[in-house]
Structure formats: C-alpha cells, structure tokens
VOGU-3710 file (C-alpha; in Angstrom, 3 decimals, decimal comma):
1> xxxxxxxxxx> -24,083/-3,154/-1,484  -21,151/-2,844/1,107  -23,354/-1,115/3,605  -21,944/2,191/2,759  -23,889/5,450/2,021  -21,838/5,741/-1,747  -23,654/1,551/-2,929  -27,030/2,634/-0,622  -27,104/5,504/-3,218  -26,702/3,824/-6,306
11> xxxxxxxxxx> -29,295/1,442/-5,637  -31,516/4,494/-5,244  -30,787/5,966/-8,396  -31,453/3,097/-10,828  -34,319/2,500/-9,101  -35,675/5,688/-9,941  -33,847/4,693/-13,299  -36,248/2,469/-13,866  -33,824/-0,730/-13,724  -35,001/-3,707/-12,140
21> xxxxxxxxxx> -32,266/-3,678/-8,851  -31,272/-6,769/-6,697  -29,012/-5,959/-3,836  -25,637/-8,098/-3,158  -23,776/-7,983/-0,518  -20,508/-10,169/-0,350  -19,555/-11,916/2,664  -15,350/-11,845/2,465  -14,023/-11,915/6,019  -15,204/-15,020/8,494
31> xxxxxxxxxx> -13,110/-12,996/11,447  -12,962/-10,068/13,711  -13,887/-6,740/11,848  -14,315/-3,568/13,585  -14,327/-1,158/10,086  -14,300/-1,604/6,478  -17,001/-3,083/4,492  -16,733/-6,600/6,226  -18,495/-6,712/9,459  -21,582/-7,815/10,481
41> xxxxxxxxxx> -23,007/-4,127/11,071  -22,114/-3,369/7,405  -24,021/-6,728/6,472  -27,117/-5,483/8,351  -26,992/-1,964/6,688  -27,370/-3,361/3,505  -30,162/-5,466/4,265  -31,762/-2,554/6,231  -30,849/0,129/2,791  -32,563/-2,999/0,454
51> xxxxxxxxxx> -35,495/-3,344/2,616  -35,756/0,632/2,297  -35,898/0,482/-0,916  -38,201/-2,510/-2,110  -35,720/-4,409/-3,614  -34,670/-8,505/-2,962  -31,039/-8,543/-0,961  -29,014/-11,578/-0,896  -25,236/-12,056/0,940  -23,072/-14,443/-0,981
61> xxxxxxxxxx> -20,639/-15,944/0,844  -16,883/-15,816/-0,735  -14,890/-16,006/2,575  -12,729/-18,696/0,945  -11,624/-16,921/-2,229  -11,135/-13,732/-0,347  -8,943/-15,916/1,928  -7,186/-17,388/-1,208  -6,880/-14,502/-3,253  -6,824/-11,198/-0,817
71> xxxxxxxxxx> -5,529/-12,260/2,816  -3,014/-14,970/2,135  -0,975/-13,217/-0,762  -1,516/-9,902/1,865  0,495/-11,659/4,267  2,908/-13,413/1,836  3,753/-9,979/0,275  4,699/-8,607/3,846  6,637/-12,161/4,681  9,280/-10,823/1,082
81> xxxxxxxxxx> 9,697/-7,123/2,544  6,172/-6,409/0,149  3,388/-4,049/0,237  0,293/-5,552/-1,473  -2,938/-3,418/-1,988  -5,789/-5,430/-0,557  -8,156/-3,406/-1,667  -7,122/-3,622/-5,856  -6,661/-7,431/-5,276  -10,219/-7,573/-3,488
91> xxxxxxxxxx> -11,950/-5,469/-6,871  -9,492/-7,992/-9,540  -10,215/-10,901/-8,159  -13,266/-11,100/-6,153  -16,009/-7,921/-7,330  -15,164/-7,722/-10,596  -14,449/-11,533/-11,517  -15,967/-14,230/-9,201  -19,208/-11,852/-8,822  -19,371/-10,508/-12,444
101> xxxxxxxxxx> -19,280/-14,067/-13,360  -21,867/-14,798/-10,853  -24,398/-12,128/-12,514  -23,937/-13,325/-15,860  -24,831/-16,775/-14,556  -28,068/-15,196/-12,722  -28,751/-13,551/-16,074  -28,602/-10,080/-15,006  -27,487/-7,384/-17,939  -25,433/-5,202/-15,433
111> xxxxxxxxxx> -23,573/-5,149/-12,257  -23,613/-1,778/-10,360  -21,333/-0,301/-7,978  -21,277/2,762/-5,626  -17,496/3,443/-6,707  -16,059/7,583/-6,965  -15,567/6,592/-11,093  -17,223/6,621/-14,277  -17,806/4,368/-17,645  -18,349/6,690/-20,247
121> xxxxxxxxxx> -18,881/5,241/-24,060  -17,440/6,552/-27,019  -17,499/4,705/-30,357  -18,906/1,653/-28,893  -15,835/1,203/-26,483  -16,270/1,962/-22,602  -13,499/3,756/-20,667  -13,005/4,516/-16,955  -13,265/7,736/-16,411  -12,112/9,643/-13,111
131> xxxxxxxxxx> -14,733/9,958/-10,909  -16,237/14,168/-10,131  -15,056/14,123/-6,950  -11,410/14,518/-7,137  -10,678/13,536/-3,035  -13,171/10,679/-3,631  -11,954/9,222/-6,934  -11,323/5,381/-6,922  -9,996/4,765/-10,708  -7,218/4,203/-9,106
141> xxxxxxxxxx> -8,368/0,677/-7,811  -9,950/-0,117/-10,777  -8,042/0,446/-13,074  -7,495/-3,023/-13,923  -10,987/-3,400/-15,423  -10,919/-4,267/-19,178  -13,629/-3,335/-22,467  -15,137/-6,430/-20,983  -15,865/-5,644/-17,754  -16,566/-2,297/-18,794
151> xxxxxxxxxx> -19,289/-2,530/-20,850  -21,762/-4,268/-18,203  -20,504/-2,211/-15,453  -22,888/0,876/-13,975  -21,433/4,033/-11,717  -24,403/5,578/-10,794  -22,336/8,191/-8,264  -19,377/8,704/-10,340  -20,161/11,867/-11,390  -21,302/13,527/-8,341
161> xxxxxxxxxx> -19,322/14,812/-5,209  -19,546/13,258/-1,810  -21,561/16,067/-0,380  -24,356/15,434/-3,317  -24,395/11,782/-2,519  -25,060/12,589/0,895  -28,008/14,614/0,027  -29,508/12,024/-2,051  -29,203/9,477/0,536  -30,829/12,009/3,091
171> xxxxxxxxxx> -33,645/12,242/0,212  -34,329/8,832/0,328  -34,483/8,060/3,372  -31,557/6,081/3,671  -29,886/5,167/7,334  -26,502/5,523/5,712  -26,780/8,985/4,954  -24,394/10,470/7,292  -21,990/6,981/8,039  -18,641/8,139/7,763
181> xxxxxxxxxx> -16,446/6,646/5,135  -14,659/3,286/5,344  -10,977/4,475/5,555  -9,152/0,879/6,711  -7,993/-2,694/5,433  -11,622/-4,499/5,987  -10,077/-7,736/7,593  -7,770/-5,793/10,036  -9,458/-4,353/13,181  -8,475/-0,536/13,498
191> xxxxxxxxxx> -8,292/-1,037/17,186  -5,508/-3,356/16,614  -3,372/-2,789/13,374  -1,078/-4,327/10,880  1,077/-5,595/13,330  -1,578/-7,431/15,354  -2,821/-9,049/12,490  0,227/-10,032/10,701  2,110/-11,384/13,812  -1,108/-13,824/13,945
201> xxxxxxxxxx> -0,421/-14,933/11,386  3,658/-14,779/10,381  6,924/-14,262/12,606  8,296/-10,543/12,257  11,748/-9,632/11,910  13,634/-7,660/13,734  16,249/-5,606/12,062  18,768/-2,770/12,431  18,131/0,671/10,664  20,550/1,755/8,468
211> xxxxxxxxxx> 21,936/5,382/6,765  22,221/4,251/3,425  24,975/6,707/2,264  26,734/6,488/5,888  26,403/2,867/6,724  25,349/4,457/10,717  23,585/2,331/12,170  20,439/4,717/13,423  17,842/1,967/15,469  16,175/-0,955/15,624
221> xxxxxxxxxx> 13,044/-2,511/14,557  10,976/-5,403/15,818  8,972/-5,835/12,556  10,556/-5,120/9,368  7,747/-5,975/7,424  5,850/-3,174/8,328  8,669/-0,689/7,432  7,306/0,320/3,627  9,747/1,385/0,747  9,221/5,522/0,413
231> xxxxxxxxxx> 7,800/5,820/3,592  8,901/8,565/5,676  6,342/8,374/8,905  8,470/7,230/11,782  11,763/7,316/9,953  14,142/9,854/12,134  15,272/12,800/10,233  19,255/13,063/9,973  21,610/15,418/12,901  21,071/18,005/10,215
241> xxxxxxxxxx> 16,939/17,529/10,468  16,748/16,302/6,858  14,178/13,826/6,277  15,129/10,578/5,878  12,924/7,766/3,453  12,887/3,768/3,404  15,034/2,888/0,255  15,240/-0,770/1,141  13,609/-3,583/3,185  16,280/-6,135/3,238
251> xxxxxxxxxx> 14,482/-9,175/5,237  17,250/-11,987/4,494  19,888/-9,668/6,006  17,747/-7,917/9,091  18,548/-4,645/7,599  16,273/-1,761/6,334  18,303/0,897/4,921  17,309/4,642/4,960  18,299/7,618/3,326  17,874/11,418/2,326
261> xxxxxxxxxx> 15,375/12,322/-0,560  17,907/13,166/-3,197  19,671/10,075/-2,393  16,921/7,249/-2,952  15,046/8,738/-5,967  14,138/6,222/-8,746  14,194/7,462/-12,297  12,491/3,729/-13,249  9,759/1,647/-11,836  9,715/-2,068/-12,918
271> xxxxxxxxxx> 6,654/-3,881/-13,635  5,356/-7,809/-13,347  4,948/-8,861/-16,868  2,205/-10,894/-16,000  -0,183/-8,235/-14,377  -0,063/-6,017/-17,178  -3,373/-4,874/-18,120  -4,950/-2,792/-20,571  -8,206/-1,759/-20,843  -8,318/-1,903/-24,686
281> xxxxxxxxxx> -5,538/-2,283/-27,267  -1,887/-2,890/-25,500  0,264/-0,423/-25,013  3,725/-1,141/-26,773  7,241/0,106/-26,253  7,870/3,664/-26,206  3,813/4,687/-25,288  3,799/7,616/-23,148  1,447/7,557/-20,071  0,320/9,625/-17,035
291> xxxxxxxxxx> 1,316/6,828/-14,006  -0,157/7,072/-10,493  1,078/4,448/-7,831  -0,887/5,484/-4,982  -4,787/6,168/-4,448  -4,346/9,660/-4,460  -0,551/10,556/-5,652  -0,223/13,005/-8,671  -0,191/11,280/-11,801  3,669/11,782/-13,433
301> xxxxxxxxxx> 4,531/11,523/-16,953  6,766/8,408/-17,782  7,183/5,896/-20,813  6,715/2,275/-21,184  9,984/0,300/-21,484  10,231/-3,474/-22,945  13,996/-4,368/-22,782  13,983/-8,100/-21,487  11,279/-7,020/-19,008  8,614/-4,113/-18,608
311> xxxxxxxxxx> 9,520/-0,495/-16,778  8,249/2,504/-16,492  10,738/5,011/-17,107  9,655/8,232/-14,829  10,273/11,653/-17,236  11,207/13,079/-13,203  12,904/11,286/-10,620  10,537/10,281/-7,897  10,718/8,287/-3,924  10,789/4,248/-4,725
321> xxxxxxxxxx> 7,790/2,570/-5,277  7,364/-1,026/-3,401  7,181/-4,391/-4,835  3,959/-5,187/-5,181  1,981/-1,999/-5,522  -0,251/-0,626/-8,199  0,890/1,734/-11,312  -2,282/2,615/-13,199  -1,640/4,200/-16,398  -3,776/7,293/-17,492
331> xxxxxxxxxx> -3,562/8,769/-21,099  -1,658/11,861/-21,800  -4,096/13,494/-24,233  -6,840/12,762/-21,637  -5,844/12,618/-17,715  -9,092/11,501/-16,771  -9,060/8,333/-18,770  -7,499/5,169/-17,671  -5,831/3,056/-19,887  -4,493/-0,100/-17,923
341> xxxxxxx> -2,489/-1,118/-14,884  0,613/-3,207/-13,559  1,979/-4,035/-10,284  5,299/-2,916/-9,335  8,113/-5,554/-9,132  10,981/-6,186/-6,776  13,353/-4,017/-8,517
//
C-alpha cells in the first residue's frame, strides 16, 4: 500500500473478495520527499486507508536495499552518460524480490498490488496482461516478472479504468479517492529536480553541444548527464527550424553531439545479456516481438538477434534508445501479452 488511491483500492476489493488482507507499506527513501510514493504523508495514508478498512498495516523498512539497488546505480548510470529507470529497478529488485520473499516467509499465499496490469491464467501458466486502461497501463515496468512471480501475484485494478477506480474508492470511503497520481522519481523532490539531486551527490560535466553532421559547435552545457540520448526538449532546432535530437552523450570528451531526425535513427537496439528476462520459455534467435522502450511509446515490431551479443533489430528505423533503459518485449500474435524484458546497452 503506497498510499495511493490505485493500492487503497485493491485492498478494498479482496476484502470484499473474501481474502484475508494485511497492508504493507515499504519504507525506501530515509531523505527529503516532496512526491512519489516515499514520503511520510504517503506513509500515513496507508495507515489511515488500512485503518479504514479493518485490516493490520505494517511499514517495513528497506531504506538500505533501495539505497543499494535503486539510488546508487541511479546515480552511477548518470555518472557513464546513462539513463536508468528507477522505477523498473525499484519493482525488480525491491517489490517483487526482497518483499515477495518476505511474504513467502510470513506464509502468506499472495502478494497484491494496485498496478494498471493484469495476470491472467491460461493452461496453468500466468501472463501479464496490459492493464484496461490504456493511459494507465504499467506492464511496461513489470515486465520483468517471471511464471514465478506470476503465479502468486494479484491485480485487483488491472482491468478497470482510472475513472472506475476512483469511484470505488469514493464507495468505500477511502481518503485517497480523489489524490492525484504520483507522476515523479520518489527520492527526488519535484521542487528541486534531477539536477539538485544528482549534483549532491556527483560532479556534473560541462560540455559543448555539437551538430553531429556539421561538427558546429551550437552551446554549452553545465551538466551533461542530464542531456538524455533521443531527447529533443531543450535541444535548439537547426537555422532551417528542423528539430534537432541527442545522438550522443560523450562524458570522457565534454561533448554531446546533436543531430536532425533522419540523421540519428537506429535500425538496432543492443541489449545486456545478463538482464534478459523471459517470463516463460526463452526467446531464441530470430523470435519476432512487439518492443516498447518507454512507459508509454508504441510498441514496434523488431527481431531478436544473437551474433556474439543480443540486439534487437527494429523492422523501422527509430530515435536511439539510451544505455540503460528498458525494452519489454510483447508477443506479436497477442499485443497485450508480455513476454520478457532487457535493458538497453551502451551501443
């Protein structure tokens, strides 16, 4: 229970279910927080939602793994010209490991989560499903989950929209009905930003901006690692009024090079061997897959590539992809269903 209306709601349900419900909320960031689903307002909704509802509430504390496994590789990523997904690393390593684990050990049957997604079963193997609400789905982010995980894993909302959640919150008297959404990082404060947090923590670096095709040098930077590969926000447009893209964050060499559309597409995306996951049998060379790299990009059609390393080859050239972001594979046949997920490699 994050403190959120979507986790206040699917307590609700499988209590009217029937189930026999504990609320959890997870303690993961011992600093400031202003938004997200660590600060200490949060906290007290979800004891306030639990107490609503009848049911026992407990906060276990995992500040130091969400240090270890979140934060610091957040930072490191930015400190190699990176762009690591908190939020996927928070769900891999943290809600779907560390407390899984933890309910086993407690003896519960099933862990529960207010996530836009569904398990659906079909021939005794459970799949993750989009979620109903197609500006709400979050398959994306967990699409690392395996049969595994699957199988003790409840979505109670996953197959409503946002507005119906809403309602059944209202229904139930919950004080979460109408909290708007969580929409940043949960450790950074919104009033202060990336930058803020990551000079805290790192030294920036300043570097010149570059026309790729040209070699004209366009600007300057103070911060480098904030400047994301495809991005486009804050990038000037050419003296024609093209729009230019980041193709490259080169940190060693205080450059970040730019460039027009057509000149930075990608028609491959490499993947880290080691992240690959699949959610039931692997996917081999050749195996054709809908990929989505960002929560809510359109899902392309590409093929999976073993030469002496893992790619994606993209059936349409598309803007680069950077190191250290999520590709999460869908099946062709079926859109909706996941079927794994890798994280993109320096290239």
């Amino acid at each position: 229970m994050s403190g959120g209306v979507d986790s206040s709601v699917a307590a609700g349900l499988l209590i009217e279910q029937g189930h026999d419900v504990v609320g959890a909320t997870l303690k993961l960031w011992g600093g400031v927080s202003d938004s997200g689903c660590c600060s200490v307002a949060d906290v007290d909704d979800a004891r306030r939602v639990a107490q609503t509802l009848g049911i026992d509430h407990h906060v276990f504390n995992y500040t130091d793994e969400f240090e270890r496994y979140v934060v610091a590789p957040f930072v490191e990523g930015h400190a190699q010209g990176q762009s690591p997904n908190p939020c996927i690393e928070c769900n891999r390593h943290i809600k779907f490991d560390l407390l899984f684990d933890r309910a086993r050990r407690l003896g519960f049957d099933v862990v529960a989560t207010g996530h836009h997604a569904q398990v659906v079963e079909r021939n005794a193997q459970h799949f993750l499903v989009r979620g109903a609400d197609d500006q709400k789905d979050q398959s994306y982010v967990l699409g690392y989950l395996t049969e595994a995980q699957l199988s003790t894993l409840l979505l109670p909302i996953g197959a409503m929209n946002k507005s119906e959640v809403r309602q059944h919150a209202e229904r139930l008297g919950l004080r979460t009905w109408d909290k708007p959404d969580s929409q940043d990082v949960c450790f950074i404060e919104a009033s202060k930003g990336r930058e803020v947090f990551l000079r805290q923590r790192m030294a920036l670096t300043p570097a010149v901006i570059v026309d790729r095709s040209s070699g004209e040098e366009l600007g300057r930077t103070e911060s480098a690692e904030l400047m994301t590969v495809g991005q486009r926000r804050g990038v000037l447009p050419d003296r024609n009024g093209e729009r230019r893209f980041v193709s490259r964050v080169d940190l060693a060499n205080h450059r970040v090079e730019v460039g027009r559309l057509e000149d930075i597409l990608i028609d491959a995306i490499a993947l880290d061997a080691s992240s690959l996951t699949f959610s039931h049998a692997d996917l081999v060379d050749g195996t054709q897959v809908l990929a989505q790299w960002s929560a809510h990009g359109t899902p392309q059609l590409a093929t999976l590539r073993h030469t002496d390393r893992w790619w994606l080859d993209l059936l349409a050239p598309a803007r680069p992809v950077a190191a250290s972001q999520s590709v999460v594979f869908y099946r062709v046949n079926d859109p909706a269903i996941v079927e794994g997920a890798a994280i993109v490699a320096p290239s």
